[in-house]
C-alpha positions in Angstrom: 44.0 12.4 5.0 43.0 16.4 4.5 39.9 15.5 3.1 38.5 14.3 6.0 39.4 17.5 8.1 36.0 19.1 6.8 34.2 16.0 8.3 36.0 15.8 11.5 35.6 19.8 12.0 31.5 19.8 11.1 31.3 17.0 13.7 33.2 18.7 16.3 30.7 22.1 15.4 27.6 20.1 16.1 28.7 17.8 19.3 30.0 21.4 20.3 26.6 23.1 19.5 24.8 19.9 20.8 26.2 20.3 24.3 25.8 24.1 24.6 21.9 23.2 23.8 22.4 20.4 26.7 23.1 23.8 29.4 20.6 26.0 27.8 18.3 22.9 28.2 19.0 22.2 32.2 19.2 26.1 32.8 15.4 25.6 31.2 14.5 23.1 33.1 15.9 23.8 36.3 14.1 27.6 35.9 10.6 25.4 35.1 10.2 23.4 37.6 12.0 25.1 40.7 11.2 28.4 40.3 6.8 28.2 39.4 4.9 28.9 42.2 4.8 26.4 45.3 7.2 25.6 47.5 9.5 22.2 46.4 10.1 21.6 50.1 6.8 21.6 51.0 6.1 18.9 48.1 8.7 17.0 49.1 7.6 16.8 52.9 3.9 16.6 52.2 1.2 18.3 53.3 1.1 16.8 56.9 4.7 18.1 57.7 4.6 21.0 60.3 6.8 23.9 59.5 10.2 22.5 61.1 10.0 19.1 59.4 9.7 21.5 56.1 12.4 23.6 57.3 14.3 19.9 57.8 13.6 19.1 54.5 14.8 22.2 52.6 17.3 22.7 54.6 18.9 19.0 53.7 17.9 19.6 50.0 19.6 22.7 49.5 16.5 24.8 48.8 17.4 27.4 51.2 20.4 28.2 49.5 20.3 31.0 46.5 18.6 29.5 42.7 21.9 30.2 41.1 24.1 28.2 44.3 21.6 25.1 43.5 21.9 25.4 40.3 25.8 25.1 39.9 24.9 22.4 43.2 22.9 20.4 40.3 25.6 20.8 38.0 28.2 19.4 40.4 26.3 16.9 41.4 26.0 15.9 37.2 30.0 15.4 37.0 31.0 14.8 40.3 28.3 13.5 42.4 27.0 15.4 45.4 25.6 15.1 49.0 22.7 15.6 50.8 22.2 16.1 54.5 24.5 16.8 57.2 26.3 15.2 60.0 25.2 11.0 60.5 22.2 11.7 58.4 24.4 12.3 55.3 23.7 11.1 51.7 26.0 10.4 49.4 24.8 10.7 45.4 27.1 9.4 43.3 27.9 11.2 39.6 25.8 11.5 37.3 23.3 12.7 40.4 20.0 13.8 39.5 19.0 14.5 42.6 16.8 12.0 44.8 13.3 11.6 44.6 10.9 13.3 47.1 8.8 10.1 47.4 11.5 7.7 48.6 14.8 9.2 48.9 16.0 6.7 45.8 18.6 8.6 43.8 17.1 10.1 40.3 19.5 8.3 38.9 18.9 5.0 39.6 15.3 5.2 38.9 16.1 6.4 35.2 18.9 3.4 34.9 16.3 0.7 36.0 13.1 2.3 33.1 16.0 3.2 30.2 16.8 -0.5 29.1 13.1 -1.2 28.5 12.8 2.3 26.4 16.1 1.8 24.4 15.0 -2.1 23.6 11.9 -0.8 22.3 12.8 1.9 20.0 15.7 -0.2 18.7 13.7 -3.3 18.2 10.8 -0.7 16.4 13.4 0.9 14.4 14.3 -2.1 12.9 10.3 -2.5 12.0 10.1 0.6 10.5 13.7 0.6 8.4 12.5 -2.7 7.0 9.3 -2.5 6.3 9.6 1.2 5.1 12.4 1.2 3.1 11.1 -2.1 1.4 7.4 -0.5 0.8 9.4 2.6 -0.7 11.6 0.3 -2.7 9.0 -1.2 -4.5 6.6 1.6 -5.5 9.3 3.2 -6.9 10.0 -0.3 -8.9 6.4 -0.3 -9.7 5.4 3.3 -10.3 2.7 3.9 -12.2 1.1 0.5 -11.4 -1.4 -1.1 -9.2 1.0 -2.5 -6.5 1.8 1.4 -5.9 -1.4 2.8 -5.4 -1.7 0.2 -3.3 1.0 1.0 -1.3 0.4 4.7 -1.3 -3.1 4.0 0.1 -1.8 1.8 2.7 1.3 4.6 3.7 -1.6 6.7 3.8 -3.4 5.0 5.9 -0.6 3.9 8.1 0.2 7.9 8.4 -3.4 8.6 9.7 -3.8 6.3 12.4 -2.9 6.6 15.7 0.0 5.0 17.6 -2.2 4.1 20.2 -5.1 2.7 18.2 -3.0 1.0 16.2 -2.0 -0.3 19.3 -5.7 -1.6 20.4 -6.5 -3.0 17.2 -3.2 -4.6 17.4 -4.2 -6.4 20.5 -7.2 -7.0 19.6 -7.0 -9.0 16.7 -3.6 -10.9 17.8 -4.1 -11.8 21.1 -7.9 -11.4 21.6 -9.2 -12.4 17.7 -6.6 -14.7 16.2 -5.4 -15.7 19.6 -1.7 -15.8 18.2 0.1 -14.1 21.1 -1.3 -14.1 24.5 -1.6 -10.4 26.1 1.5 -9.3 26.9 3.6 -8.5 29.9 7.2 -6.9 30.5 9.5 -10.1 31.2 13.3 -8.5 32.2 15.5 -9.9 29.3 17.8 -10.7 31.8 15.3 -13.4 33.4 13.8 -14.9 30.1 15.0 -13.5 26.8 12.7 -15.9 25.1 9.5 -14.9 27.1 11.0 -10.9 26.4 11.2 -11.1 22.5 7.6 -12.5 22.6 6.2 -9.9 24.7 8.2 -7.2 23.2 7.0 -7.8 19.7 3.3 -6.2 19.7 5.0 -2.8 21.2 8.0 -2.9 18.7 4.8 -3.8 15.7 3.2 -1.3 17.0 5.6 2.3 17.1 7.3 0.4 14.1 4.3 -0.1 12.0 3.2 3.7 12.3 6.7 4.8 11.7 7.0 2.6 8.5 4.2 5.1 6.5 6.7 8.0 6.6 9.9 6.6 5.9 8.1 4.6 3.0 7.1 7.8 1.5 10.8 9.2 2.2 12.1 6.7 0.7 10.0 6.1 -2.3 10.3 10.1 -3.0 14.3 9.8 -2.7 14.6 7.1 -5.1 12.3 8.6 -7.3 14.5 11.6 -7.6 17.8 10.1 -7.8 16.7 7.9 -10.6 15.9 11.3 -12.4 19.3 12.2 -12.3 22.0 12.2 -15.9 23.9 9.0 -14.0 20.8 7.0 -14.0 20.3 7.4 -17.5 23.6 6.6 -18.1 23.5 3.4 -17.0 20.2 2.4 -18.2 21.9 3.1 -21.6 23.9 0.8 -20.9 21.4 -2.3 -20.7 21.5 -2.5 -16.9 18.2 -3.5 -15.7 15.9 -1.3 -14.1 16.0 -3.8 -10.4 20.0 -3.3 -10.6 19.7 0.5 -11.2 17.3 0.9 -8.6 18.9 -1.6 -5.6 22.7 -1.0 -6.6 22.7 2.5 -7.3 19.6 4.8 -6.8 19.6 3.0 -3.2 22.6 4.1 -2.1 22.4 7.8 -2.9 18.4 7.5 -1.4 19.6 6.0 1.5 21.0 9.4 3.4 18.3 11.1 4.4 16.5 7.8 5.8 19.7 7.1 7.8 19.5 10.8 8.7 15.9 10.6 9.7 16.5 7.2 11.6 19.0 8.8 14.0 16.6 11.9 15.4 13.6 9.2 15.7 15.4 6.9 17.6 16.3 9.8 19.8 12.8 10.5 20.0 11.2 7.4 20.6 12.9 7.7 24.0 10.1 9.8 25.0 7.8 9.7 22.6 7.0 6.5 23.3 4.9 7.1 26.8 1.2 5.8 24.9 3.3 2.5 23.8 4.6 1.8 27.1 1.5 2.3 28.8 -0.4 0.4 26.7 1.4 -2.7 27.1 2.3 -1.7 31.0 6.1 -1.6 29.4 8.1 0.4 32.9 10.1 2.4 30.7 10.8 6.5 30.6 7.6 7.1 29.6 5.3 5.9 32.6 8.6 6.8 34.8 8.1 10.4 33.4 3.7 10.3 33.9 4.0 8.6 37.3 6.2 11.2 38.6 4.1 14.5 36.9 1.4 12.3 38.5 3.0 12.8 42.6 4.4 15.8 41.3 8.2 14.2 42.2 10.2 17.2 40.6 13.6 15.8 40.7 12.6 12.7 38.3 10.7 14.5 36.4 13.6 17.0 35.5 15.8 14.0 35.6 14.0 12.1 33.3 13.1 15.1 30.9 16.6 15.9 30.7 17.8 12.4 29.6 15.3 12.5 27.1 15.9 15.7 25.8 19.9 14.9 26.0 18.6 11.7 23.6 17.0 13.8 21.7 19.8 16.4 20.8 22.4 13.9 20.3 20.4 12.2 17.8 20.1 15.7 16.0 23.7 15.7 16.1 24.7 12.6 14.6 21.7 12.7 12.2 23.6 15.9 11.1 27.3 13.7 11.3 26.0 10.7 9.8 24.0 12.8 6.4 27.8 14.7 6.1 29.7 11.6 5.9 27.1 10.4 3.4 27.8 14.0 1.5 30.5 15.6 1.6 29.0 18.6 0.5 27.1 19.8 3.4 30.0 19.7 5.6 31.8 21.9 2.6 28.9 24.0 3.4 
């Protein structure tokens, strides 16, 4: 039982560290986009509002209250929800409130809930691309070093590396749906209304982030089996008569296998932003085109909403990538 205190203790250091960088990130944030020049009011209104209707609006939005009185205002409204308005014209945001958006008074919130499905299928279903065909193309130019199959491979990683996400994307569509005419062009279907019709139109975009993430975790993993099949164990058991497909797939695997776990985590966390050229190439209504749409009408409250969900993604990740690669080695929680 004690030796799993180490474990449990570096865990609790990084979800502690993780949620310190959460504050430091909303203080950030908050600072960015409230506090540059222009007045949040006025963008809220627009620029046909006379003065009282802005006064109105900043008055109902908090914004004439002190930066650091909004600020814990936002932070209240995060864990215990918050209201807007006064009097009959109240508005009630329930927790976790992100504020409301200056476009059409729909809570933050809800806007995110509605786009983060159609970001978290699509970096899960890609994920599962790249883990498969990565760790595969890794498996087997480390089975065939030396050879033609992996310079093969290597050129194609290579390749894969180089091009990007977004003209893989094209080329993608382009020789599927427009040249082989296997897939007609697709279009977001809910998977609530046809998973069928979802899983069909889903499977260019997922190709398409998975493909280009394959490259990198096929040259992690070729380069981790590679080095754990240098190690004294190794050689131990090929002394033993065990052939090189056993030694490779039972046992170099498994101590390889760590840092693409590792790696795995933090991209997924990622992909929840870094997915914005995906989604708008296949019109997906996820994060990203929430997130461009908004910078677009300059809607402040989503776009710190939605930056902050993706950063929060993106620092949790971190933190389990760190959780997960110490479970997997003791040492570096010893450390």
């Amino acid at each position: 039982m004690g030796e799993h205190f180490p474990a449990a203790r570096f865990a609790a250091k990084r979800v502690a560290g993780a949620l310190l960088v959460l504050l430091v990130l909303s203080v950030a944030l908050y600072a960015l986009f409230y506090l540059v020049p222009g007045d949040p009011a006025r963008l809220a209104c627009g620029e046909r509002c006379s003065p009282a209707q802005v006064t109105q609006v900043r008055e109902r939005l908090g914004l004439d209250q002190p930066v650091y009185a909004q600020y814990l205002h936002f932070l209240q409204g995060l864990f215990a929800g918050r209201e807007f308005g006064s009097g009959s014209a109240v508005q009630h945001c329930g927790a976790p409130c992100l504020g409301l958006s200056h476009q059409n008074d729909e809570a933050v919130t809800s806007l995110i809930l509605q786009a983060l499905p159609v970001t978290v299928s699509l970096a899960l279903g890609a994920m599962v691309v790249w883990l498969v065909l990565g760790v595969g193309t890794g498996l087997l130019s480390a089975l065939r070093r030396g050879g033609v199959t992996e310079r093969v491979l290597t050129v194609l990683t290579l390749a894969g590396t180089g091009t990007p996400v977004f003209i893989l994307g094209l080329l993608l569509l382009m020789v599927v749906c427009a040249y082989l005419r296997w897939l007609p062009f697709p279009s977001y279907v809910p998977l609530s209304q046809d998973p069928e019709q979802w899983a069909w139109n889903m499977l260019l975009p997922w190709l398409t982030l998975g493909l280009f993430e394959s490259a990198k975790y096929a040259r992690l993993t070729r380069s981790s089996t590679l080095e754990v099949l240098a190690e004294d164990h190794i050689r131990t058991f090929r002394a033993y008569g065990v052939s090189e497909r056993a030694v490779v797939t039972r046992h170099a695997l498994r101590g390889a296998l760590p840092p693409v776990v590792a790696l795995s985590a933090v991209d997924l966390g990622s992909m929840m932003g870094g997915a914005m050229l995906t989604e708008s190439l296949f019109g997906l209504p996820g994060l990203g085109r929430l997130l461009i749409e908004s910078v677009n009408r300059v809607d402040l409250p989503v776009v710190v909403g939605v930056v902050l969900v993706i950063g929060a993604a993106v620092v949790l990740a971190s933190a389990l990538a760190d959780v997960l690669y110490a479970l997997a080695d003791r040492r570096v929680a010893l450390s």
